[in-house]
C-alpha positions as CSV (number, residue, x, y, z in Angstrom):
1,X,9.8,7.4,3.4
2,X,8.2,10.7,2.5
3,X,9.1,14.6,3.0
4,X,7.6,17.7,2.5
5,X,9.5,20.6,1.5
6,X,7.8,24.0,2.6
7,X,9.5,26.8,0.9
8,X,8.7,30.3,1.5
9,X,9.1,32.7,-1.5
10,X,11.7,35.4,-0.6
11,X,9.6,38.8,-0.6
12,X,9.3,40.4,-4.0
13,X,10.3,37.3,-6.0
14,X,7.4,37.0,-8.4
15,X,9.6,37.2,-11.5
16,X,12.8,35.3,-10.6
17,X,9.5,32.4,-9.9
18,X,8.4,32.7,-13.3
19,X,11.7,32.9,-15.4
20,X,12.6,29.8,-13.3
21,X,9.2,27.7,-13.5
22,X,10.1,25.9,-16.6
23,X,13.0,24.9,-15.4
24,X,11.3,23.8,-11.9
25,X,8.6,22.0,-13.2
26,X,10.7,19.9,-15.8
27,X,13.0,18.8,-13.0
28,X,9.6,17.8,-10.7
29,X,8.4,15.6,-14.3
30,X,12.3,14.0,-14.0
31,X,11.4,13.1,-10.7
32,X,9.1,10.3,-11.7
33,X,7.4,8.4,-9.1
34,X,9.8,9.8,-6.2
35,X,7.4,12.9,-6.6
36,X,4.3,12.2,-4.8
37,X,2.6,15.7,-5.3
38,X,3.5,19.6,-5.5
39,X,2.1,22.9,-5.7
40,X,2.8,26.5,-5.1
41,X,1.0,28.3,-2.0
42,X,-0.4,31.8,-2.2
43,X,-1.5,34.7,-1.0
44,X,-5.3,35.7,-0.5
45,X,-5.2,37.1,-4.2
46,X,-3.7,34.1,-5.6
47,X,0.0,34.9,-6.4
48,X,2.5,32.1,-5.9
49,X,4.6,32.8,-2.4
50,X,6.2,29.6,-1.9
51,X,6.1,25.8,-2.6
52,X,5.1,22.9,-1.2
53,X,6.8,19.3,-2.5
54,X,6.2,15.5,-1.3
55,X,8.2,13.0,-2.3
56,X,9.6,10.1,-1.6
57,X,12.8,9.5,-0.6
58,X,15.3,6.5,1.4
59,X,16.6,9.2,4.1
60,X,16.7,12.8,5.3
61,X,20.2,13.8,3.5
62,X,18.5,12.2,-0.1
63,X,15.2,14.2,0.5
64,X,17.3,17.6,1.4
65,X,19.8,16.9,-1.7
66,X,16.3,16.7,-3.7
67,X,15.7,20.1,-2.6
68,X,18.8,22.1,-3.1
69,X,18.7,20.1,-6.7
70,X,15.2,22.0,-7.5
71,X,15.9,25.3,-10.1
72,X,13.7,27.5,-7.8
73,X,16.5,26.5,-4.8
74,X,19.1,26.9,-7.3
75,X,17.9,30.8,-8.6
76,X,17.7,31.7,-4.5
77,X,14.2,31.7,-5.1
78,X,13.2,30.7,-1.2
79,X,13.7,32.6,2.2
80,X,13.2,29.6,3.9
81,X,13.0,25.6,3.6
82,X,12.1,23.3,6.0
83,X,12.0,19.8,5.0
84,X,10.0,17.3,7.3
85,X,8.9,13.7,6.9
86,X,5.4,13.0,6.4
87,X,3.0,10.1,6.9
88,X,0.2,9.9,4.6
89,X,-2.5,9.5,6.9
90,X,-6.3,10.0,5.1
91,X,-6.7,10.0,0.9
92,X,-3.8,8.4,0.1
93,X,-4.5,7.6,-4.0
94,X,-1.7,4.3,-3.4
95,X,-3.2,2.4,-0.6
């Protein structure tokens, strides 16, 4: 089954994102094929102010523990994080 996390960037976070992005994106890679695709969202001048992470997961509780595993979660990077599950409807690259 899939989920989306869609985190929201606590306001004035820009640095406590970059010192943690290493960290983030090397726990995404450790993922492996769980992760189904990820990327930050942004503002109108392009500056990251939140995330958004698919993966694939057997329930709910394995999807949210997912999250709260993530270093940006961890640093109290987000304001917010909603986790829903997803069907992959058009463009999916595995059917």
């Amino acid at each position: 089954m899939l989920f989306v996390w869609l985190c929201t960037d606590k306001p004035g976070s820009l640095d406590l994102r970059m010192k943690s992005r290493p960290e983030h994106i090397a726990y995404l890679e450790s993922l492996g094929s769980k992760l189904k695709a990820a990327g930050p969202f942004t503002d109108d001048s392009g500056s990251p102010i939140g995330s958004m992470v698919i993966v694939e997961a057997a329930d709910r509780a394995e999807a949210t523990a997912m999250a709260k595993a993530d270093p940006y979660a961890k640093a109290g990077l987000f304001g917010s994080v909603e986790i829903k599950a997803w069907k992959w409807g058009l463009k999916n690259p595995e059917s």
